[in-house]
C-alpha positions in Angstrom: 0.0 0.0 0.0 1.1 3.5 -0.8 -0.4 6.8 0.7 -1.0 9.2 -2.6 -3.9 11.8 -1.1 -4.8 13.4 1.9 -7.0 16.1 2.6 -7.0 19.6 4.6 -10.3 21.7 4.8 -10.2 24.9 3.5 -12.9 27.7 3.2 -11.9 28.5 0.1 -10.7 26.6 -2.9 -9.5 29.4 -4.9 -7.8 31.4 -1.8 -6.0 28.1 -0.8 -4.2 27.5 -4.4 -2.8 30.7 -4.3 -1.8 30.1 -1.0 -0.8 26.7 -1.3 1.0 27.3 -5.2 2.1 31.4 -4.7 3.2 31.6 -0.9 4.4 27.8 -0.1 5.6 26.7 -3.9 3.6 23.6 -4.3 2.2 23.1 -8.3 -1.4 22.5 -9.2 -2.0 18.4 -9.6 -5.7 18.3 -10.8 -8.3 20.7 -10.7 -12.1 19.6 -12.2 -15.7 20.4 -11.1 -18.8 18.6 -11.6 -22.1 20.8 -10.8 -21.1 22.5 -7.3 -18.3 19.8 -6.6 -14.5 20.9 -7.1 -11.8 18.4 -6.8 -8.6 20.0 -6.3 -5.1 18.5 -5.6 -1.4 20.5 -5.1 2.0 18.0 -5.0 5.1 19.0 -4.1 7.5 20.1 -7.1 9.9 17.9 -5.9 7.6 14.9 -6.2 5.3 15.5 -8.9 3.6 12.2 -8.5 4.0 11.6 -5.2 1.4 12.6 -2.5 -0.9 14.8 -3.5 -2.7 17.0 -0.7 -6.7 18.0 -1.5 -7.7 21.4 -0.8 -11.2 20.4 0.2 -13.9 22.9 0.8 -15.2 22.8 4.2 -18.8 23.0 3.6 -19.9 20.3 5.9 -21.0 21.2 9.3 -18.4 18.6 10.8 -15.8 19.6 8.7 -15.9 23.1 9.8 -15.9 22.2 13.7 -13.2 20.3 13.2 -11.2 22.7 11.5 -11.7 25.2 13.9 -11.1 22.7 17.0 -8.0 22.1 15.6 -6.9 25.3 14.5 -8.5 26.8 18.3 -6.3 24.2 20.1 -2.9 25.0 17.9 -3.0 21.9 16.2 -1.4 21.3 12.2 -4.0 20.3 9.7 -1.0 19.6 7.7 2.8 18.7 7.9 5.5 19.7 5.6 9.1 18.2 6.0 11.9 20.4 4.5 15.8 19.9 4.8 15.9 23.7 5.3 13.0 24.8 7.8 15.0 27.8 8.2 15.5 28.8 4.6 12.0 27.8 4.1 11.0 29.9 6.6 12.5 33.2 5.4 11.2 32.0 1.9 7.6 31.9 2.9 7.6 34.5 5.0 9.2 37.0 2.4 5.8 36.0 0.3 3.4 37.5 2.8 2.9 34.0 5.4 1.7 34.7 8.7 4.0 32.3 11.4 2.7 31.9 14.6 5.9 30.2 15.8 9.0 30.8 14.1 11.9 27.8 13.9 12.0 26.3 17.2 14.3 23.4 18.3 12.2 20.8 19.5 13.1 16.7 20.3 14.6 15.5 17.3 13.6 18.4 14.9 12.9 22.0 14.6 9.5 23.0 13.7 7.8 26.3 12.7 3.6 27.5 12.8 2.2 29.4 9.8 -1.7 30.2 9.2 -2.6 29.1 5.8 -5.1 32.1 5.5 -7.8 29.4 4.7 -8.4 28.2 8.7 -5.6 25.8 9.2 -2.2 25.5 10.9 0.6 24.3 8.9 3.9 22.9 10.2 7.3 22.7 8.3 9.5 20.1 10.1 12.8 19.7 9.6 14.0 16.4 11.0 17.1 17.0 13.2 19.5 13.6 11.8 18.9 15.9 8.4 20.5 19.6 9.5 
């Protein structure tokens, strides 16, 4: 078995591309609507065909409590690894990012917090046998 898609909620499909393409650097995978359904995907441009993350719009009541239980209790809706969390960092943040923690050693990595302007958290990790 192979994981190829996971999903983060987002309260805007359109907002989030930008975000996720513009401001963190990941490329457009698929994008196709049927009626008022839109499934879209972003992978990373270092792995075109590996995972693919869905940008999926939150409009189910549980969907949206979750999100914001998440987001209220400073939990990721998503993590990134990087081999520069740092650089990354600077990168993103120079595009417009909002951090709510900035790279912090932790055990066995240093992590940093941004708002993904569509109601989630977002960690980058970098893993600390990898500095």
């Amino acid at each position: 078995m192979k994981i190829k898609l996971t999903s983060v909620y987002v309260d805007d499909q359109d907002k989030a591309l930008r975000f996720y393409t513009e401001v963190l650097g990941f490329v457009k995978k698929t994008d196709f609507s049927q009626g008022p359904y839109r499934w879209l995907t972003v992978a990373s441009p270092e792995e075109p065909d590996g995972t693919e993350l869905q940008l999926a719009v939150n409009n189910n009541p549980a969907a949206q409590a979750y999100q914001q239980a998440i987001f209220q209790q400073g939990q990721p809706a998503a993590m990134f690894f990087t081999d520069d969390v740092k650089g990354d960092y600077e990168r993103i943040k120079a595009r417009g990012a909002e951090f709510t923690m900035p790279p912090t050693d932790v055990t066995a990595s240093t992590i940093a917090m941004l708002k993904d302007t569509c109601g989630n958290l977002i960690q980058l990790t970098q893993l600390a046998w990898r500095k």
